[in-house]
TIDOKOL-886813 format. One record per residue (C-alpha): x, y, z; chain. Coordinates in steps of 0.05 Angstrom, whole numbers, plus 5000, padded with zeros to 4 digits. Example, Ala and Ser with C-alpha at 12.3 -4.5 7.8 and 13.67 -1.06 7.14 Angstrom:
BEGIN
- 5246/4910/5156/A
- 5273/4979/5143/A
This chain:
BEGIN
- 1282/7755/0915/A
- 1249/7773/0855/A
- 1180/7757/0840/A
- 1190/7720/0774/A
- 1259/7682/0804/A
- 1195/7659/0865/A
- 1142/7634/0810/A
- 1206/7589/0779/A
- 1223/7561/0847/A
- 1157/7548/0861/A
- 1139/7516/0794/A
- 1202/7478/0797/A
- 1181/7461/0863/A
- 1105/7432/0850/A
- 1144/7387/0791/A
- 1178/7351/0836/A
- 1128/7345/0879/A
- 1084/7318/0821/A
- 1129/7267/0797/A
- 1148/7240/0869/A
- 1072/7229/0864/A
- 1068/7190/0806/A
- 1131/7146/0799/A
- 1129/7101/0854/A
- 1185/7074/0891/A
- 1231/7028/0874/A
- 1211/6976/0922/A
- 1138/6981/0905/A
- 1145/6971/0838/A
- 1188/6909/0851/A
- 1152/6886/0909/A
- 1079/6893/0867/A
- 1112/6848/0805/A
- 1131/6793/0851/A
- 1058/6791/0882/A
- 1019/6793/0815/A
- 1029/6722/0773/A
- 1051/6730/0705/A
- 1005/6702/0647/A
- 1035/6635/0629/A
- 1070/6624/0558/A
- 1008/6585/0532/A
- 0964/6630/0546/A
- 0998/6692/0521/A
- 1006/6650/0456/A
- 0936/6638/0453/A
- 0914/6712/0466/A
- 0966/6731/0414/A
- 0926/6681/0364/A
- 0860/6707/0385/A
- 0879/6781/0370/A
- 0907/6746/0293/A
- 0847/6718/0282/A
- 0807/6783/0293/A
- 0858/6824/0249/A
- 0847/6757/0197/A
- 0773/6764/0199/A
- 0777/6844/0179/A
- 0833/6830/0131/A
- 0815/6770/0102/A
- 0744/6753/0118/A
- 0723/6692/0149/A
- 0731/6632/0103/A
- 0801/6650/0083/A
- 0857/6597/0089/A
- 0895/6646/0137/A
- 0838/6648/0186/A
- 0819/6574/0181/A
- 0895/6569/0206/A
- 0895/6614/0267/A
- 0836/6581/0282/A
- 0864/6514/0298/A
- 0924/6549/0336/A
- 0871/6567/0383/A
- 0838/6505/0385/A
- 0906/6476/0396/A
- 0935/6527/0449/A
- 0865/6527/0490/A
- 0865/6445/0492/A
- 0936/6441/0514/A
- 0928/6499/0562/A
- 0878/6471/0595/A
- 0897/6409/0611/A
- 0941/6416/0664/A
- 0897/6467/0711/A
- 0833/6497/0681/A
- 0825/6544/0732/A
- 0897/6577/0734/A
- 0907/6577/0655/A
- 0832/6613/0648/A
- 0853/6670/0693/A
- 0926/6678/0662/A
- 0885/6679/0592/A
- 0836/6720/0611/A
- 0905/6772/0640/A
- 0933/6757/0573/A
- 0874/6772/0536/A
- 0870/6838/0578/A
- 0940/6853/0559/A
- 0923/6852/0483/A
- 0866/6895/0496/A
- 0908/6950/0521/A
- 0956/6940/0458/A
- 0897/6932/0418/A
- 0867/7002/0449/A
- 0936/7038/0441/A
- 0939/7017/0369/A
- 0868/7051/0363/A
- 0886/7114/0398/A
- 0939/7125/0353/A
- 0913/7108/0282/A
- 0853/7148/0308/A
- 0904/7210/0326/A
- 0942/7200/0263/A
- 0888/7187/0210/A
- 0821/7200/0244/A
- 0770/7167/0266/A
- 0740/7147/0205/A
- 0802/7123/0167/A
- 0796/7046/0151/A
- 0860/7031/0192/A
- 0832/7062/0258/A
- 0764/7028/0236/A
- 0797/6960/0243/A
- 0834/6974/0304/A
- 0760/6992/0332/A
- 0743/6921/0305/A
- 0800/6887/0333/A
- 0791/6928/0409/A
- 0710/6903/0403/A
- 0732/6833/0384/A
- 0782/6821/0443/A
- 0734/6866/0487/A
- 0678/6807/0472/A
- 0734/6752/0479/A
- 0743/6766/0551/A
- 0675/6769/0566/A
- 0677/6705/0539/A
- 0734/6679/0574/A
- 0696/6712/0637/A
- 0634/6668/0631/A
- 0663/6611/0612/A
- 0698/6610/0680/A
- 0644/6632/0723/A
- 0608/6574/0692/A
- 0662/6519/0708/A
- 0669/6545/0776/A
């Protein structure tokens, strides 16, 4: 065998071997979305509405009609969300909230790729990653404190 045909079975080789690593099986996968409880359709609404009302604030500012909207939604959402079990909708808010923050992040990473770091679109996105960043510490404390 050649020595450059050897390097190309070998590389080919360690591929595989990689991505057998990294993609896990198909019954993992399923079997670790069954275990992990998905947010509930309140509070993905309501983390949805909290990431508006930060893009509102930066787009708007904070007295605009637009903001004074979003902000009822929220008031709204949060009152009839936790109504029915405090405990359960705080942690599927605080898994939605976490969910927007990785949007939120990805939206940054790629404004920040595409424009730079100091272009006012990836300035906002920064805004809008800080804001939902300090809305789940929020979220945090306020459960810890009704516990």
């Amino acid at each position: 065998m050649r020595p450059l045909t050897a390097r190309i079975i070998y590389s080919l080789c360690l591929c595989a071997l990689a991505a057998c690593a990294v993609v896990p099986p198909q019954g993992a996968a399923a079997g670790a979305q069954a275990t992990a409880p998905q947010p509930s359709g309140i509070a993905v609404e309501l983390a949805t509405a909290m990431r508006r009302h930060a893009e509102a604030v930066l787009a708007y500012g904070p007295a605009h009609a637009e903001v004074v909207k979003v902000t009822a939604t929220e008031t709204s959402l949060r009152d009839t969300g936790s109504m029915a079990d405090p405990q359960a909708f705080e942690y599927n808010l605080i898994q939605a909230l976490a969910y927007e923050l990785a949007n939120a992040r990805r939206d940054h990473t790629v404004l920040s790729g595409r424009y730079g770091g100091g272009h006012p679109e990836a300035i906002k996105a920064d805004a809008v990653v800080w804001a939902l960043t300090t809305a789940i510490n929020a979220e945090v404390r306020r459960a810890k404190s009704a516990i």
